[in-house]
DRENDO-1510 file (C-alpha; in Angstrom, 1 decimal, always signed):
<recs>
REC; n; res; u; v; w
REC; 1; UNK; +2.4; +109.1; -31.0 .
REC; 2; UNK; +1.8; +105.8; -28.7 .
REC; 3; UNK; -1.4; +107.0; -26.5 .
REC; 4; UNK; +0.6; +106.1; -23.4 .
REC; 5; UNK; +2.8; +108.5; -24.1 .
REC; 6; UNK; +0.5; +111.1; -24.8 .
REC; 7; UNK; -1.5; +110.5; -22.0 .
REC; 8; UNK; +0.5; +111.0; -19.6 .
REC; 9; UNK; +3.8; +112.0; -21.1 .
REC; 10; UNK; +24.7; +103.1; -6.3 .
REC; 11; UNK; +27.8; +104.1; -5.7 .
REC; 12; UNK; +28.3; +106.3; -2.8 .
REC; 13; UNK; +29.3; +110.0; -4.2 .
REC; 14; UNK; +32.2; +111.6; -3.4 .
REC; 15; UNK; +31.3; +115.0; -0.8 .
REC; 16; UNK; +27.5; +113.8; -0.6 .
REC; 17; UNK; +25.2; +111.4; +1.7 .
REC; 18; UNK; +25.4; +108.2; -0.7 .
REC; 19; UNK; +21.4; +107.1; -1.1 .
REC; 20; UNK; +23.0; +103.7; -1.5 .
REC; 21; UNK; +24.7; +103.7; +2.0 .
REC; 22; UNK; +24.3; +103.6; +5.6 .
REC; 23; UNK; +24.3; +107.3; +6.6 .
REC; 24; UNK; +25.9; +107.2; +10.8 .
REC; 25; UNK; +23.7; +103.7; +11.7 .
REC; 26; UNK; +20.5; +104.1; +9.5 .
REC; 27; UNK; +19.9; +102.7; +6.4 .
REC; 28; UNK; +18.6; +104.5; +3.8 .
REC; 29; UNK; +17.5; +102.7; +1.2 .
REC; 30; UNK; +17.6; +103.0; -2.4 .
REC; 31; UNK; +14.6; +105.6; -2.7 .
REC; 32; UNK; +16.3; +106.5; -6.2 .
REC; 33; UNK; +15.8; +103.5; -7.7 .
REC; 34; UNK; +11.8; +103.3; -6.3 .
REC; 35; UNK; +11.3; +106.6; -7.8 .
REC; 36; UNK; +12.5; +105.7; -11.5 .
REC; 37; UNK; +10.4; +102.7; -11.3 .
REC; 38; UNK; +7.2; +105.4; -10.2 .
REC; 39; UNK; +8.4; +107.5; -13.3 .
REC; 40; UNK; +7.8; +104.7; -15.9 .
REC; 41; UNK; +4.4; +103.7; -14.7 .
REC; 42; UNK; +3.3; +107.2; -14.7 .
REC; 43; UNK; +4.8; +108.3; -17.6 .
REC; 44; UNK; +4.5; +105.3; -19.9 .
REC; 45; UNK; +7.9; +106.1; -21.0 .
REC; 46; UNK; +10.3; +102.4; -21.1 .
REC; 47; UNK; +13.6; +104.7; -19.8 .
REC; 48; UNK; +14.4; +106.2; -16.6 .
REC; 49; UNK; +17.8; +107.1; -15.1 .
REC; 50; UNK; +18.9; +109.2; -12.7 .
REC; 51; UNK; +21.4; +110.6; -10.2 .
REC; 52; UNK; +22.8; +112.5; -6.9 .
REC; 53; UNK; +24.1; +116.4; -7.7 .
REC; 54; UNK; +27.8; +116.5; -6.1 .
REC; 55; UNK; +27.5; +118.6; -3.0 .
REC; 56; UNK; +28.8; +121.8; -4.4 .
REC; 57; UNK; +26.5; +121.8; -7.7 .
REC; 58; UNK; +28.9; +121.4; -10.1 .
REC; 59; UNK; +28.3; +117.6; -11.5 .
REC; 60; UNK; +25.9; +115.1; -11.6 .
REC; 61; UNK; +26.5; +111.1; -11.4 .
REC; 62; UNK; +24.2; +108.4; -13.2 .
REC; 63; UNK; +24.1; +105.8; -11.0 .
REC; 64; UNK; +20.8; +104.0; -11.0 .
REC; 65; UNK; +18.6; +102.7; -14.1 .
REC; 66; UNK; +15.8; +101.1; -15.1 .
REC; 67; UNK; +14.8; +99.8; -18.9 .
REC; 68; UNK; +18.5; +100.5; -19.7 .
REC; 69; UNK; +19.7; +97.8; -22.1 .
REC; 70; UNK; +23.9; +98.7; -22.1 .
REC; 71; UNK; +25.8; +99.9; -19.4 .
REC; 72; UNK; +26.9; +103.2; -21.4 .
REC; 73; UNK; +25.3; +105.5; -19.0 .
REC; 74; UNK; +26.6; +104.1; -15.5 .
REC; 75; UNK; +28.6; +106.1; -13.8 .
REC; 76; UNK; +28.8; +109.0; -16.2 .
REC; 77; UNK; +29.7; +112.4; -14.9 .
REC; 78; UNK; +27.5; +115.6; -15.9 .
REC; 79; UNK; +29.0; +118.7; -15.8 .
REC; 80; UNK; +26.5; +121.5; -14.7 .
REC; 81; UNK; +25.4; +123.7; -17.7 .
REC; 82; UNK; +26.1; +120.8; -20.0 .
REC; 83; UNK; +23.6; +118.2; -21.5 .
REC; 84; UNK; +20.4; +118.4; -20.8 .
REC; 85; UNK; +20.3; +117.1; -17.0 .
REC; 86; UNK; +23.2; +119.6; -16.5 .
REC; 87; UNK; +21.1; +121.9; -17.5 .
REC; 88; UNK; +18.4; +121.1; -15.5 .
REC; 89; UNK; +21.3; +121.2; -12.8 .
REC; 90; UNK; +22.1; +125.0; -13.3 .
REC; 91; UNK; +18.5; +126.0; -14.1 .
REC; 92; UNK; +16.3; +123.8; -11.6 .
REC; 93; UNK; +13.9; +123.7; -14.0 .
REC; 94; UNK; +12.4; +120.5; -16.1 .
REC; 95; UNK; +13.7; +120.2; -19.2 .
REC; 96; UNK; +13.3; +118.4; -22.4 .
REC; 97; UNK; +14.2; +117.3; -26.1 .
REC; 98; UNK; +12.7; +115.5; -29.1 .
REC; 99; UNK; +15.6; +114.3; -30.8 .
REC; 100; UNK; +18.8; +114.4; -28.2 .
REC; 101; UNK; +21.6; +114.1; -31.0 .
REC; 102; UNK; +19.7; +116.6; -32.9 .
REC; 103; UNK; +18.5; +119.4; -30.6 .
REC; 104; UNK; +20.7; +122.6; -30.8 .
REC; 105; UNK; +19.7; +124.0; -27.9 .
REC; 106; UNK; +22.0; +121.6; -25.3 .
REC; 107; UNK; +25.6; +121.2; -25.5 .
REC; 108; UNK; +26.4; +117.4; -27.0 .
REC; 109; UNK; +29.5; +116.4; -24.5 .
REC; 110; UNK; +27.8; +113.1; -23.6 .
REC; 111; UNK; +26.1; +111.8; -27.2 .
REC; 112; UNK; +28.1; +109.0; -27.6 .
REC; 113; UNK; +26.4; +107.3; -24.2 .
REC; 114; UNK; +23.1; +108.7; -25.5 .
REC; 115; UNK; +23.0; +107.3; -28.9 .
REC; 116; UNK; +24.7; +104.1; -27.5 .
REC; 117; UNK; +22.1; +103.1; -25.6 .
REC; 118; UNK; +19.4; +104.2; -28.5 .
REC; 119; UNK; +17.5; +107.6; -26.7 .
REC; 120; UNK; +15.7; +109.7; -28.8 .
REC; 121; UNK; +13.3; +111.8; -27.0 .
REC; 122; UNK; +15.1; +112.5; -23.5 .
REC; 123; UNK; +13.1; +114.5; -20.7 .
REC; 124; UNK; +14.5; +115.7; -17.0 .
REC; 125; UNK; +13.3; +117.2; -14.0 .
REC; 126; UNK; +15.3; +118.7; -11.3 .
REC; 127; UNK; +14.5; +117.0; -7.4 .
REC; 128; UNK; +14.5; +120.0; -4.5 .
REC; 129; UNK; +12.4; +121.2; -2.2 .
REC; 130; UNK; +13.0; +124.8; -1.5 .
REC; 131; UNK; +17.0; +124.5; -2.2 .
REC; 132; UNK; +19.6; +123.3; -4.4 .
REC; 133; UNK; +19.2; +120.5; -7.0 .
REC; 134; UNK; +19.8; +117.3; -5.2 .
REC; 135; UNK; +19.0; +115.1; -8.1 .
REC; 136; UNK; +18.1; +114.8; -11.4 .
REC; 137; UNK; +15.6; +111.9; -13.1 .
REC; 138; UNK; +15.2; +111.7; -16.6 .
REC; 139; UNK; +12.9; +109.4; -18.7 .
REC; 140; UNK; +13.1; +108.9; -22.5 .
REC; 141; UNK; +12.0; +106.8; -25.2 .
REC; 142; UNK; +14.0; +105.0; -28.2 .
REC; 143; UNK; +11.8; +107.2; -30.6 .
REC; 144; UNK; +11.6; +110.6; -31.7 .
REC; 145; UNK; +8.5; +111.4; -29.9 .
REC; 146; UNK; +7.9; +114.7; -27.9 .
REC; 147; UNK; +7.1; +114.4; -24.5 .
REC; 148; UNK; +4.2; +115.6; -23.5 .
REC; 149; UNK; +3.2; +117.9; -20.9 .
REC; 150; UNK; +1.2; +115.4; -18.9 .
REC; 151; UNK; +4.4; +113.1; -18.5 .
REC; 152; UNK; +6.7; +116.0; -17.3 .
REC; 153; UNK; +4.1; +117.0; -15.0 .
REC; 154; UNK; +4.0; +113.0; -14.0 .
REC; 155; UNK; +7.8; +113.2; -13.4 .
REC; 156; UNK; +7.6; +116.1; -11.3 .
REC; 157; UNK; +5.3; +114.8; -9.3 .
REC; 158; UNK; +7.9; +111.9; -8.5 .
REC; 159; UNK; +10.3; +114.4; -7.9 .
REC; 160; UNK; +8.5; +116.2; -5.2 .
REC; 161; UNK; +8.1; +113.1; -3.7 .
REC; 162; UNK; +11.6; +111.8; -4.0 .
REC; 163; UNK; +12.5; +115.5; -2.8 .
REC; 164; UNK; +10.6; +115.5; +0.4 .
REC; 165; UNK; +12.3; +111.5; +1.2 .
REC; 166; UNK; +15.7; +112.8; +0.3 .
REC; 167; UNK; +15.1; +116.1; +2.5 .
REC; 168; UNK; +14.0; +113.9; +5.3 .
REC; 169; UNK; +17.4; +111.5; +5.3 .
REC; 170; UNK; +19.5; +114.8; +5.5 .
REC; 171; UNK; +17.5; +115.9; +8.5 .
REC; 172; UNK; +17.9; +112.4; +10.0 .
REC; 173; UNK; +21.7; +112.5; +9.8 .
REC; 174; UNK; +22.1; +116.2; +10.7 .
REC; 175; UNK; +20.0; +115.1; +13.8 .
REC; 176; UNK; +22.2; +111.8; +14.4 .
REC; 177; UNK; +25.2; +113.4; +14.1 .
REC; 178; UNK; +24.4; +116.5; +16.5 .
REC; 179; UNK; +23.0; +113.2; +19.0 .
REC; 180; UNK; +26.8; +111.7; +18.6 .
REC; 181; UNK; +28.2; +114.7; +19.1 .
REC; 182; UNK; +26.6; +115.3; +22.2 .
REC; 183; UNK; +27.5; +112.0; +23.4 .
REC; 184; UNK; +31.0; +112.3; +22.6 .
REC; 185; UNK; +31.3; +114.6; +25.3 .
REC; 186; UNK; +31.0; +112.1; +27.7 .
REC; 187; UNK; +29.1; +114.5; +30.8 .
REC; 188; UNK; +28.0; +112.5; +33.7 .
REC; 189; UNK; +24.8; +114.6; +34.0 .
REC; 190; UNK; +22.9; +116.6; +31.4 .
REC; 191; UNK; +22.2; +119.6; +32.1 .
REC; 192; UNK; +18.0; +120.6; +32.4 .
REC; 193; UNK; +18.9; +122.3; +29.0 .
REC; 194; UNK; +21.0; +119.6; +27.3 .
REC; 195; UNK; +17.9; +117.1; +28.4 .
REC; 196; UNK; +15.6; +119.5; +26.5 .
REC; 197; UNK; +17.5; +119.3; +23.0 .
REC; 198; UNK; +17.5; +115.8; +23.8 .
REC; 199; UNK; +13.4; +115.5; +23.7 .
REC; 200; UNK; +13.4; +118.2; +21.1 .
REC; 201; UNK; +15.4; +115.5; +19.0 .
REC; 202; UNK; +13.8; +112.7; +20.1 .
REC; 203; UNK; +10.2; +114.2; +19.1 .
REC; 204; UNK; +11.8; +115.4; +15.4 .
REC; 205; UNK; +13.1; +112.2; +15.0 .
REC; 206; UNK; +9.9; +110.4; +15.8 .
REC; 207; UNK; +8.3; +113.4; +13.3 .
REC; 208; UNK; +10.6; +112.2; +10.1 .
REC; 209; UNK; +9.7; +108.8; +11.0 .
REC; 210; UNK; +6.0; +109.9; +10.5 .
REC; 211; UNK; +6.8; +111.7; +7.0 .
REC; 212; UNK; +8.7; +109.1; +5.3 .
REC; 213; UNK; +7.5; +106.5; +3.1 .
REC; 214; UNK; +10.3; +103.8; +3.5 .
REC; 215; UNK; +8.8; +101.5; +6.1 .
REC; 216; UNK; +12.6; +100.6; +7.4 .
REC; 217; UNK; +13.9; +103.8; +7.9 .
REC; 218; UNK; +11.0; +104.2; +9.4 .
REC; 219; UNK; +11.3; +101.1; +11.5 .
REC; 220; UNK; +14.8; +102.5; +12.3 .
REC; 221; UNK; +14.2; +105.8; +13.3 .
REC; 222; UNK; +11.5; +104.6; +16.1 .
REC; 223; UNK; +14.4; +101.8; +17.3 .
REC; 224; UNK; +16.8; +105.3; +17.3 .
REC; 225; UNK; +13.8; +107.4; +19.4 .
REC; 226; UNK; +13.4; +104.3; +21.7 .
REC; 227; UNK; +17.3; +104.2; +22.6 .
REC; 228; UNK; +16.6; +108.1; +22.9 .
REC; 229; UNK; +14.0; +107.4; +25.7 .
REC; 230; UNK; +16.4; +104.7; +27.4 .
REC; 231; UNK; +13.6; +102.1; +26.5 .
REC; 232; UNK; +14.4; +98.5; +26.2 .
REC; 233; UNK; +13.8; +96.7; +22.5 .
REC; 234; UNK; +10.6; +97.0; +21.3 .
REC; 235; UNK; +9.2; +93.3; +22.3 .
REC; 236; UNK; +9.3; +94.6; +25.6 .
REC; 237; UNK; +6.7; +95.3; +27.6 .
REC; 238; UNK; +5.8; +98.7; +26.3 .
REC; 239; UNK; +1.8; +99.6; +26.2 .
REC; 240; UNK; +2.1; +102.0; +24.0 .
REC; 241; UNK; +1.6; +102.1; +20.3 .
REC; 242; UNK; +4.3; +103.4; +18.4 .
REC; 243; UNK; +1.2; +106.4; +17.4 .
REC; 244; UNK; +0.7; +106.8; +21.1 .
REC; 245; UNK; +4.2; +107.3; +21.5 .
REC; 246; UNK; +4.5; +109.8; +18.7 .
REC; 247; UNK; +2.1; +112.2; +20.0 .
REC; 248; UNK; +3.3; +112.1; +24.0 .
REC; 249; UNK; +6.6; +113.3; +22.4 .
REC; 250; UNK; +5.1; +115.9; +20.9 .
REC; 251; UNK; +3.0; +117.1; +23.9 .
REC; 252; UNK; +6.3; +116.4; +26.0 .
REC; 253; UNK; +8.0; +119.2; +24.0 .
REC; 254; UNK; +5.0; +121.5; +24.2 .
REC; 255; UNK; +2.7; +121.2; +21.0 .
REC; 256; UNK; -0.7; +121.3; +21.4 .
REC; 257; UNK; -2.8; +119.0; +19.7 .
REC; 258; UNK; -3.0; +120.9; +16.2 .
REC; 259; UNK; +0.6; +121.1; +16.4 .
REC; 260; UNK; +0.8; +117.7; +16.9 .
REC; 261; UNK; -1.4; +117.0; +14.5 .
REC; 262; UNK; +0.2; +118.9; +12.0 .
REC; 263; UNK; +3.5; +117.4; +12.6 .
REC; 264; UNK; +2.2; +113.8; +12.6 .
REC; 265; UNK; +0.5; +114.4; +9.4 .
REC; 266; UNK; -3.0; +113.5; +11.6 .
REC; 267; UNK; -6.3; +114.7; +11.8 .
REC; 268; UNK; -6.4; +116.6; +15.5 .
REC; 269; UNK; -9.1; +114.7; +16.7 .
REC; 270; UNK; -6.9; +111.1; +15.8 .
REC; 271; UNK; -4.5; +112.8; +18.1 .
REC; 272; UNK; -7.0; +113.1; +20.8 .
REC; 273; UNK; -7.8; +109.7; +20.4 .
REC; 274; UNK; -4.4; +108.5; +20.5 .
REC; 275; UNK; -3.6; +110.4; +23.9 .
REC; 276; UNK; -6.9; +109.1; +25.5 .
REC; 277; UNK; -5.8; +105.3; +24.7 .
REC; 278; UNK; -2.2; +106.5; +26.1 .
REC; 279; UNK; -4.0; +107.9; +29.6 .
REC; 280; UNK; -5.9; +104.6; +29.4 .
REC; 281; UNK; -3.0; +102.0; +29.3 .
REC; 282; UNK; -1.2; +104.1; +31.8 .
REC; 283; UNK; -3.5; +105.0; +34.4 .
REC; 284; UNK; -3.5; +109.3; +33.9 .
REC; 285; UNK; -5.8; +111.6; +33.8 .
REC; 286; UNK; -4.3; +114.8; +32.1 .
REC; 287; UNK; -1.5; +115.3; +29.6 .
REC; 288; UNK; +1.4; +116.2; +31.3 .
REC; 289; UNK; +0.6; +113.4; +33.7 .
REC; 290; UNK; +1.0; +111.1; +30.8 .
REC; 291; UNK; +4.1; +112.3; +29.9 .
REC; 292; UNK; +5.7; +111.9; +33.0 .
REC; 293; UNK; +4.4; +108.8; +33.9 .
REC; 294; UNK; +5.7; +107.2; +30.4 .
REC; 295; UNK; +9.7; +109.3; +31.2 .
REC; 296; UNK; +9.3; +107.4; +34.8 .
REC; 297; UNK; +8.9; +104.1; +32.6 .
REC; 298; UNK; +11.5; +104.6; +30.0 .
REC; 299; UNK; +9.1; +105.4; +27.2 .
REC; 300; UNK; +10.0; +109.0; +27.0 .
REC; 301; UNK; +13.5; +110.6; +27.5 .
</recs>
């Protein structure tokens, strides 16, 4: 066997959040298409595909692709249970073959794309993070070659990563839309409670923007949090750092610094730091203070 394997071997879809499409004014970004990419340089395998599980678990779509030489695997359906990624579908569990046409342990429905595009050696792993399926990436070589535990392991890793993004976007639009909601009721005043769900939001929204690893969702999610706050476009003259902003939020809905650190993926004393430099610019003394000076200025809802 090659050593590298050895060593370490967009359409939108029907009744799901398309990865490919704006999801209620935000981006998101093909994170699919990044994670295949991850899976070949950790792997060492020259294949990887993937796609989005249908929201009520029963299919699978191949929609993006990378080292793919014909176009016999776009768009192709995978019934759960069938295949190998419907298998991985049913079982949430990584799964893989030597020889694809060969192997009698998985249903052959979907050879004749598989040996079209020349696959051999074919593994999958399932992407969730404490749920359903959402995905399934595979990776494979034109060869016979087993692959080994070290690549799975690789490809789960990339999973668990392309879980967590993935779990963050649905959080995003579950927030937005409960936001639009809100706002379609068109009240004159919020109530002191309705103003509290609006800071809880606006501090979770500034938390996912922490988490994820797409710098223009990110980007996007801040813009959304400064709208949020009633705060002008960010080349305005705002003070605060976008860090110093994330961690009033936080203290404005209560956390304490660990919490905040926790949330912001930060060490608690960085957090300290970041509320001192806030005090600073603005001219407080304690942390409540803060926050109320930056709600008087727009910089917090």
């Amino acid at each position: 066997m090659p050593e590298a394997y050895e060593g370490c071997i967009s359409a939108a879809w029907p009744g799901r959040w398309s990865l490919a499409t704006p999801v209620r004014g935000c981006h998101a970004g093909n994170v699919l298409e990044t994670a295949l990419e991850r899976i070949r340089r950790a792997s060492g395998l020259p294949v990887a595909f993937g796609g989005l599980v249908s929201a009520d678990g029963r299919s699978m779509r191949l929609t993006d692709f990378a080292g793919t030489t014909t176009l016999a695997l776009n768009g192709l359906v995978v019934s759960a249970g069938n295949g190998l990624g419907g298998r991985v579908v049913t079982t949430a569990r990584p799964s893989r073959v030597e020889d694809y046409a060969a192997d009698p342990r998985i249903s052959h429905e979907y050879d004749a794309p598989v040996t079209t595009e020349g696959l051999r050696a074919i593994a999958a792993v399932p992407v969730a993070l404490g749920g359903p399926v959402l995905a399934v990436l595979y990776a494979g070589t034109r060869a016979p070659l087993s692959v080994g535990p070290r690549a799975l392991d690789a490809m789960g890793q990339v999973a668990l990563r392309l879980g967590t993004e993935l779990t963050v976007r649905r959080e995003v639009a579950r927030r937005l839309a409960e936001l639009e909601t809100a706002a379609a009721r068109g009240r004159p005043e919020a109530t002191t409670a309705e103003w509290e769900n609006v800071r809880l939001a606006h501090a979770d929204l500034r938390t996912l923007a922490a988490e994820t690893d797409d710098p223009g969702l990110r980007r996007r999610l801040q813009e959304i949090s400064a709208r949020l706050a009633g705060q002008a476009p960010p080349s305005s003259l705002n003070p605060l750092s976008p860090r110093e902003l994330d961690v009033l939020a936080m203290v404005a809905v209560g956390c304490a610094n660990a919490e905040a650190a926790r949330r912001l993926g930060l060490l608690p004393e960085t957090v300290k730091s970041y509320l001192r430099n806030a005090m600073r610019k603005l001219g407080t003394h304690g942390r409540m203070e803060t926050v109320v000076a930056a709600r008087r200025l727009g910089f917090l809802p």
